[in-house]
C-alpha positions in Angstrom: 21.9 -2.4 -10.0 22.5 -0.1 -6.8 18.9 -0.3 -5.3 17.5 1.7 -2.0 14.4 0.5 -0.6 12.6 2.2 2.2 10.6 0.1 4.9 12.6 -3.2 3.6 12.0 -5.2 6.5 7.7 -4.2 6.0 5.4 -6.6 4.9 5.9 -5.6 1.0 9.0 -4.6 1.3 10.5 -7.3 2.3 9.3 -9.4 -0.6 10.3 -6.3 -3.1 14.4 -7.2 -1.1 14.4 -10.9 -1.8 13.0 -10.6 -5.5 15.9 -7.8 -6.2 18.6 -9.6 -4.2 17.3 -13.1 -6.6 17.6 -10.8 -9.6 21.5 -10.2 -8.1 20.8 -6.4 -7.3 22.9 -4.6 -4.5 20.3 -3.6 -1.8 20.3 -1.5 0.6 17.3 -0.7 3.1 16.3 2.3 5.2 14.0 1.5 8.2 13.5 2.0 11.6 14.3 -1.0 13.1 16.9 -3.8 12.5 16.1 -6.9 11.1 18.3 -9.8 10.8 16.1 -11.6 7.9 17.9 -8.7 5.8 21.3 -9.1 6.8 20.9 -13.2 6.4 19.9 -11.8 2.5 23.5 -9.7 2.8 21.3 -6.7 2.4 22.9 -3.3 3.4 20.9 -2.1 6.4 20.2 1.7 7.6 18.7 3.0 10.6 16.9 6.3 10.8 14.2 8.2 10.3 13.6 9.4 6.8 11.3 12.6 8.0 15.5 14.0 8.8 16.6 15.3 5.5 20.0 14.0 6.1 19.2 10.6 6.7 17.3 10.8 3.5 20.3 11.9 1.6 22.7 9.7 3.0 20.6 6.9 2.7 20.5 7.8 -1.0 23.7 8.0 -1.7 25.7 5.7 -5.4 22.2 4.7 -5.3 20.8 3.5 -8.7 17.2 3.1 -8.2 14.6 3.7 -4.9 11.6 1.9 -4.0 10.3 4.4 -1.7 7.9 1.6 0.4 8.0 2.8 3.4 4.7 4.6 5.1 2.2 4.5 7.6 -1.2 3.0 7.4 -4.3 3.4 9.7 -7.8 5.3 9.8 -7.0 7.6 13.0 -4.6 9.6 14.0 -3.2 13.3 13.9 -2.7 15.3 10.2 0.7 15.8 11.5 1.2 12.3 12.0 0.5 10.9 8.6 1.6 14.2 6.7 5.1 13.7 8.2 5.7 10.7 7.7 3.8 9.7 4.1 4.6 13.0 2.9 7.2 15.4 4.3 9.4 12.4 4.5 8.7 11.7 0.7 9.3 15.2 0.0 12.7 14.8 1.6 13.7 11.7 -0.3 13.0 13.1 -3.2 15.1 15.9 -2.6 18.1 13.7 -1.7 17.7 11.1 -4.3 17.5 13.9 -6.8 21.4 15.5 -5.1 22.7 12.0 -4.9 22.2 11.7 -9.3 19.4 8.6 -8.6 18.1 7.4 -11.8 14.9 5.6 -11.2 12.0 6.3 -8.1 9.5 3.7 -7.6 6.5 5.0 -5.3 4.1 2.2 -3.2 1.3 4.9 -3.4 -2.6 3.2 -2.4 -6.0 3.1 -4.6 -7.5 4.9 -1.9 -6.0 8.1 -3.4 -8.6 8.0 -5.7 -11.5 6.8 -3.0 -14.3 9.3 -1.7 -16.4 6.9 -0.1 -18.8 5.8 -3.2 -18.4 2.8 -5.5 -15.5 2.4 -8.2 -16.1 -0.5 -10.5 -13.6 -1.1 -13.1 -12.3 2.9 -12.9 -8.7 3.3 -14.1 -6.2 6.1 -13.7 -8.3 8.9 -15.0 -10.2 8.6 -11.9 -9.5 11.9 -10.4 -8.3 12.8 -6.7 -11.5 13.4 -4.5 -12.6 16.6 -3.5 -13.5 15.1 0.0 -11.1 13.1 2.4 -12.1 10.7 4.9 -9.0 10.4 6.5 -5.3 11.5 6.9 -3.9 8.6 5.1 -5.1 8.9 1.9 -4.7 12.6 1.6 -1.1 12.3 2.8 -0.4 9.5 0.9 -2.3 11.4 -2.8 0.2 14.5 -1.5 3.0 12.3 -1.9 2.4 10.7 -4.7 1.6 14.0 -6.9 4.9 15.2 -5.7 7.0 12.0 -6.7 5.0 12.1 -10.5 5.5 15.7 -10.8 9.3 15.1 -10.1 9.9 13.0 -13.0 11.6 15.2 -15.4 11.7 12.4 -18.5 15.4 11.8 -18.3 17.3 12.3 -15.6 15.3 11.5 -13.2 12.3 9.1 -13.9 9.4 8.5 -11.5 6.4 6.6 -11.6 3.7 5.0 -8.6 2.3 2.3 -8.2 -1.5 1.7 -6.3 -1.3 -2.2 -4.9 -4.9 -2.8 -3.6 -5.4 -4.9 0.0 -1.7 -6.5 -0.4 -2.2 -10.0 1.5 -0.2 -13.2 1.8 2.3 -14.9 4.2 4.3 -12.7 7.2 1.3 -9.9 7.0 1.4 -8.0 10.4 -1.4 -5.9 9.7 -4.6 -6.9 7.6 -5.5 -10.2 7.8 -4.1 -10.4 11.6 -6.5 -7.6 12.5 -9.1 -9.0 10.8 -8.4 -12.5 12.5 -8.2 -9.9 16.0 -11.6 -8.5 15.8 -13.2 -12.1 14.6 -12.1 -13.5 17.8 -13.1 -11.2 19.7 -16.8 -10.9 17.9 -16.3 -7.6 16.9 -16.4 -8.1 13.4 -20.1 -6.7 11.3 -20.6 -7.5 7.8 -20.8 -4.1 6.7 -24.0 -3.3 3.8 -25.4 -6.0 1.8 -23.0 -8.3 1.5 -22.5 -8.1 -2.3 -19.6 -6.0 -2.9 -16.5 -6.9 -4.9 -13.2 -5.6 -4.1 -9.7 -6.3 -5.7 -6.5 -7.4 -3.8 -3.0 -8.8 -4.3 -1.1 -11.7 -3.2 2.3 -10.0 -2.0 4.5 -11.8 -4.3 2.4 -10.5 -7.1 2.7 -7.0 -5.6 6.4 -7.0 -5.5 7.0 -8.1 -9.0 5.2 -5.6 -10.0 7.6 -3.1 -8.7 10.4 -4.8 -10.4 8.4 -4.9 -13.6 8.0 -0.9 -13.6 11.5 -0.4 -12.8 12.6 -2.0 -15.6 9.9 -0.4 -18.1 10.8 3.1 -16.7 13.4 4.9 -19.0 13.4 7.9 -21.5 11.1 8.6 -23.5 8.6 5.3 -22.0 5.1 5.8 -21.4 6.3 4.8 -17.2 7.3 8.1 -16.3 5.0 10.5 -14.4 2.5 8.3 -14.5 0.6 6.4 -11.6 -0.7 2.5 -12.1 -3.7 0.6 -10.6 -2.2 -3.0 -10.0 -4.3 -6.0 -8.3 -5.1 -9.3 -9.1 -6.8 -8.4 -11.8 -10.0 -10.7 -10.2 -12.2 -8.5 -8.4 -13.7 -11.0 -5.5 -16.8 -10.5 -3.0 -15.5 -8.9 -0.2 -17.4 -10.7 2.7 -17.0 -14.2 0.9 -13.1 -13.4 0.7 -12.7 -12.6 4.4 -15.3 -15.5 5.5 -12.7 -17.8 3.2 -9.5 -16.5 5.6 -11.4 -16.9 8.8 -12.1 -20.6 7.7 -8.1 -21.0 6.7 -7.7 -19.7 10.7 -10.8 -22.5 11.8 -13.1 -19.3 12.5 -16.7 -19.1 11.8 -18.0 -17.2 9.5 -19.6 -13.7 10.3 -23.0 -13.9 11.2 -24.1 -10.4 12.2 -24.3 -7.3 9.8 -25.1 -3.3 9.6 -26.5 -1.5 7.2 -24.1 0.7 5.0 -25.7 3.9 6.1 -25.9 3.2 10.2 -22.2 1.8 10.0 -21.4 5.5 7.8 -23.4 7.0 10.6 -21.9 5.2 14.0 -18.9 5.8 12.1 -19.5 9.5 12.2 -20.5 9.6 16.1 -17.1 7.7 17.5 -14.8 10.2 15.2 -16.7 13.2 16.9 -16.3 11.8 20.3 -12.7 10.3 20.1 -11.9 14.4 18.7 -13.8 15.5 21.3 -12.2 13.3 23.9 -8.6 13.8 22.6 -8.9 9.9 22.4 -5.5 8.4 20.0 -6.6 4.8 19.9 -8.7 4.4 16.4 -12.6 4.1 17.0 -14.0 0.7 15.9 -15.7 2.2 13.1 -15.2 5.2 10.9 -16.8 6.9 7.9 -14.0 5.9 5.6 -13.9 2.1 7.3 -17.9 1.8 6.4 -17.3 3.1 3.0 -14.5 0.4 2.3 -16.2 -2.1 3.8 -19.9 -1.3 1.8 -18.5 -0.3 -1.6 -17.4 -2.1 -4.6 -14.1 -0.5 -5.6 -11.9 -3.3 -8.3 -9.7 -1.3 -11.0 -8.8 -1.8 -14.7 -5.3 -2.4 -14.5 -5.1 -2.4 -18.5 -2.4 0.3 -18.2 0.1 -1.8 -16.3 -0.3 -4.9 -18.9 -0.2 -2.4 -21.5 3.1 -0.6 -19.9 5.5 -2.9 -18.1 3.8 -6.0 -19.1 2.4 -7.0 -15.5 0.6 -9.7 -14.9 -0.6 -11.6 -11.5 1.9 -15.1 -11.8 0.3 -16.4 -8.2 -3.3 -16.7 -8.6 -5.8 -15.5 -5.5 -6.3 -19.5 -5.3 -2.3 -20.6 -5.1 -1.9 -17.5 -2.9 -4.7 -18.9 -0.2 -2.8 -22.3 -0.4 0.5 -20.6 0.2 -1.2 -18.5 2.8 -2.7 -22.0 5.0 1.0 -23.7 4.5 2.7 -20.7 6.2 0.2 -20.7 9.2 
């Protein structure tokens, strides 16, 4: 197949590439920079910014199937920052994948669609949107993804999203190196009672699991308009998991710790005072950062076995092996 994926030189989308080039897909990527691990694959690579509706059509174009990967992540910043870019630019890929007679659009949407800063245990895709957000990025990234599912017209055009959980694993620029950052540095609080269990996924997992939905989506399958949970299907303790990393790194453990409620609070004060102060750098703690670091949130991902028949292949274990060898 023809594929587009957006942000194929990220962390995930990367890995979504080499699994689709293995498969002997035709791949094309749309991102901002260059990379030449894509054009080692023979990958197809486009430059540009997809918030221009004519790069988003043209990048489109005798394009079978889009993974739409690309985003932006973080807890600070400006609405028109994360709107823009998780949503407007969604918006406009829609629109030009739709002109350009694309078959099949794959969203990388986020659990935290679904988060309004109390516990989730075992909640599955009935879990509605919150009617509070505690930041831009998931309320730009829930826009998007309501306007990829209600795109999906059963036939033509045939949408789904997927909501990968903590994606971690080998060549990961962002969570576990920031996590190893503010270790280091001793910045780094157990946040409430230590006891909460989260769900992740080992990128590899992740990926397949795009490849796996792709597939499963066609006419008249229960894929279309609908938006999955997928993780490794083993919730883990959140502060025993990142204690486990910082030994793979030869870091001690973390020995200090805040209450859920003064972390939700400090949290609070800094984003007043960064608003207040016009500050852009992200405060050290915010509400939404003490909620996902206090709460349990894991997810029945029953609806992905049941759909596109996903499973985790690498286990949490293999992937933590894999992760040591690549350091």
């Amino acid at each position: 197949m023809r594929t587009l994926v957006t942000g194929g030189n990220g962390f995930l989308g990367q890995y979504i590439v080499e699994q689709l080039v293995a498969q002997g897909d035709v791949v094309r990527s749309l991102s901002r920079r260059p990379s030449t691990a894509l054009k080692a694959l023979g990958v197809e690579t486009m430059l540009g910014d997809m918030r221009d509706p004519g790069i988003a059509q043209r990048a489109c174009q005798d394009v079978d199937f889009v993974f739409h990967v690309a985003g932006v992540a973080g807890i600070w910043g400006p609405w028109k920052y994360f709107h823009g870019i998780n949503t407007w630019a969604t918006e406009q890929l829609v629109t030009g994948a739709i002109q350009a007679g694309v078959q099949k659009f794959i969203y990388t949407s986020s659990p935290s669609v679904t988060f309004d800063g109390t516990d989730q245990e075992y909640v599955d895709e009935s879990e509605p949107y919150p009617s509070r957000w505690l930041c831009h990025y998931q309320h730009s990234k829930a826009l998007a993804e309501q306007h990829v599912l209600q795109a999906n017209n059963g036939n033509s055009f045939l949408t789904c999203a997927l909501r990968p959980h903590l994606i971690w694993g080998p060549r990961d620029q962002h969570l576990v190196p920031r996590l190893l950052e503010r270790a280091r540095a001793g910045r780094l609080r157990q946040v409430g009672d230590g006891q909460n269990l989260i769900d992740m996924i080992y990128v590899e997992n992740a990926a397949r699991a795009h490849l796996l939905a792709a597939k499963a989506l066609t006419p008249g399958s229960a894929v279309g308009g609908n938006a999955y949970f997928i993780s490794q299907d083993q919730p883990v303790n959140c502060w025993k998991w990142i204690n486990q990393i910082l030994a793979l790194a030869d870091i001690p453990p973390i020995r200090k710790s805040i209450s859920r409620s003064a972390a939700w609070y400090l949290g609070g004060v800094m984003e007043l005072v960064h608003t207040l102060l016009g500050r852009t750098s992200e405060p050290p703690m915010t509400r939404f950062l003490a909620a996902q670091l206090a709460t349990h949130h894991y997810f029945d991902i029953s609806r992905a076995k049941r759909d596109f028949n996903f499973q985790p292949e690498i286990s949490t274990e293999e992937g933590m092996r894999r992760l040591k060898d690549a350091w």
